[in-house]
C-alpha positions in Angstrom: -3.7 -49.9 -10.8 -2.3 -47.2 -8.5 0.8 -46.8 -10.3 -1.2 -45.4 -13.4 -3.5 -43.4 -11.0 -1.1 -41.9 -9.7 1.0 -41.1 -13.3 -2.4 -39.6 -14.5 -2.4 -37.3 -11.4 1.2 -36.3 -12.6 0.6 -35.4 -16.0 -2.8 -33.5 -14.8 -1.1 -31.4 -11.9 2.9 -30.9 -13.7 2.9 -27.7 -15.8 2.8 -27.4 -19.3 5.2 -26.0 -21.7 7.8 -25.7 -19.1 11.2 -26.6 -21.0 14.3 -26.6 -18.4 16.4 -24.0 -18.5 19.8 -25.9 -19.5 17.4 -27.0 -22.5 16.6 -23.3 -24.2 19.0 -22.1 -26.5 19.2 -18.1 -26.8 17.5 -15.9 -28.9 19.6 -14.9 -31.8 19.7 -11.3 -32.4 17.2 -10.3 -34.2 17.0 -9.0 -38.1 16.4 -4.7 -38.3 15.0 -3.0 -41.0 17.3 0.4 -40.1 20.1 -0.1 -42.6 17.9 -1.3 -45.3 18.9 -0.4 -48.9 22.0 -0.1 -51.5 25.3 -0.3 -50.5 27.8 0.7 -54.0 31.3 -1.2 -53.3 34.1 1.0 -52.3 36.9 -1.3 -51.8 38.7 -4.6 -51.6 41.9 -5.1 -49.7 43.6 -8.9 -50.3 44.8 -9.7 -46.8 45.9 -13.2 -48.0 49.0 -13.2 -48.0 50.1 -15.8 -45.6 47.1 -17.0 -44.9 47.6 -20.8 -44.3 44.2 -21.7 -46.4 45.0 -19.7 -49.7 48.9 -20.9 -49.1 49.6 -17.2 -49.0 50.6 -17.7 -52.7 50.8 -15.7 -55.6 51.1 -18.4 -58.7 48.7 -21.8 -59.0 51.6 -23.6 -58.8 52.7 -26.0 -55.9 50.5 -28.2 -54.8 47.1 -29.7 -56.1 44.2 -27.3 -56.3 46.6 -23.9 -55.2 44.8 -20.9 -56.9 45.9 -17.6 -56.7 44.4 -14.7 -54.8 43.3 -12.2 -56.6 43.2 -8.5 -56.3 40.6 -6.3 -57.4 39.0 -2.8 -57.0 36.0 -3.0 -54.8 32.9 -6.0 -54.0 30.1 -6.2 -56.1 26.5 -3.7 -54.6 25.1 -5.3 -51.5 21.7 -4.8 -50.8 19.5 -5.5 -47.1 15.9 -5.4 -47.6 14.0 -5.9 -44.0 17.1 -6.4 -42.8 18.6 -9.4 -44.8 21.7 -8.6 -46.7 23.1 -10.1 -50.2 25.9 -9.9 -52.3 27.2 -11.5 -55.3 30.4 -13.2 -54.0 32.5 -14.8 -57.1 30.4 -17.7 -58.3 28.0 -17.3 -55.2 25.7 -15.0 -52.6 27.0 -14.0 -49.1 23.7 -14.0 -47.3 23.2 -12.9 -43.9 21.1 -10.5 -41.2 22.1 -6.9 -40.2 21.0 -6.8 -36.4 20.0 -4.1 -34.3 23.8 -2.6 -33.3 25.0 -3.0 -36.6 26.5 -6.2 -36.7 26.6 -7.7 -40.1 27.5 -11.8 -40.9 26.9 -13.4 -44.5 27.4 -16.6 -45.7 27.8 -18.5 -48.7 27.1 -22.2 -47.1 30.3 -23.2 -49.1 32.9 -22.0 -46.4 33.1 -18.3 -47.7 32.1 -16.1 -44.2 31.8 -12.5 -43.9 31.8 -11.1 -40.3 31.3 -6.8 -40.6 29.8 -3.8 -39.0 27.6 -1.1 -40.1 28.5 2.6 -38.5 26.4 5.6 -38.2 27.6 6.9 -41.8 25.7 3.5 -42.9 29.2 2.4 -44.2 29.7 -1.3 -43.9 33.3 -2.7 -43.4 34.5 -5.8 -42.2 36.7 -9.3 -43.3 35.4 -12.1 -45.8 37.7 -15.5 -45.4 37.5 -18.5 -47.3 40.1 -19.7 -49.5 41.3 -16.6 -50.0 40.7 -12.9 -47.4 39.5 -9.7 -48.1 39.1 -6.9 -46.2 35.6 -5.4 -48.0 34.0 -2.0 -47.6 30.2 -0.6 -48.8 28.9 2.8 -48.5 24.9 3.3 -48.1 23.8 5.2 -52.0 20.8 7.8 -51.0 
């Protein structure tokens, strides 16, 4: 009978709520509304050449499921409303938060990543890499 009088006492007098520190996981940065709005594509640079996961190739041929990289002018209009951006990306959407410094990642959730910045000129440039890598740049309209 003491034993459980004395593990009542315990739960009365230890704190509540009180998570140990090697337990809480950082805040992630949080979402800002400041670069909010329509980006219009500017352009696309194919920086896949070499790259180990596109086989750096140019034909389909070679080995089974080899596609070629292709080339082309500039990525479809990106748009971050309260401070979540999207963008058409091939067959899906890169989705991601702008934070507070300008830092910009999407995602497709299928292996397509997009890490980026956003400067003062709200011109957003940075490197998509999946299968195949681009170097993409947007420029703020308005």
């Amino acid at each position: 009978m003491r034993l459980r009088t004395a593990c009542f006492l315990l739960a009365l007098t230890a704190p509540t709520g009180v998570v140990p520190a090697q337990a809480q996981s950082p805040a992630p940065p949080s979402a800002t509304n400041a670069f909010d709005g329509s980006y219009t594509g500017v352009s696309a640079e194919n920086i896949s050449s070499g790259n180990t996961l596109g086989g750096g190739r140019a034909r389909t041929q070679g080995y089974a499921g080899a596609r070629a990289c292709q080339d082309f002018r500039a990525p479809a209009r990106l748009t971050i409303t309260d401070g979540h951006a999207k963008v058409r990306w091939g067959d899906r959407t890169l989705e991601g938060n702008a934070t507070p410094d300008g830092s910009l990642t999407m995602s497709t959730g299928y292996g397509q990543k997009f890490d980026g910045r956003i400067d003062e000129k709200h011109a957003i440039k940075g490197r998509v890499v999946g299968y195949c890598a681009y170097v993409l740049t947007w420029q703020r309209q308005g």
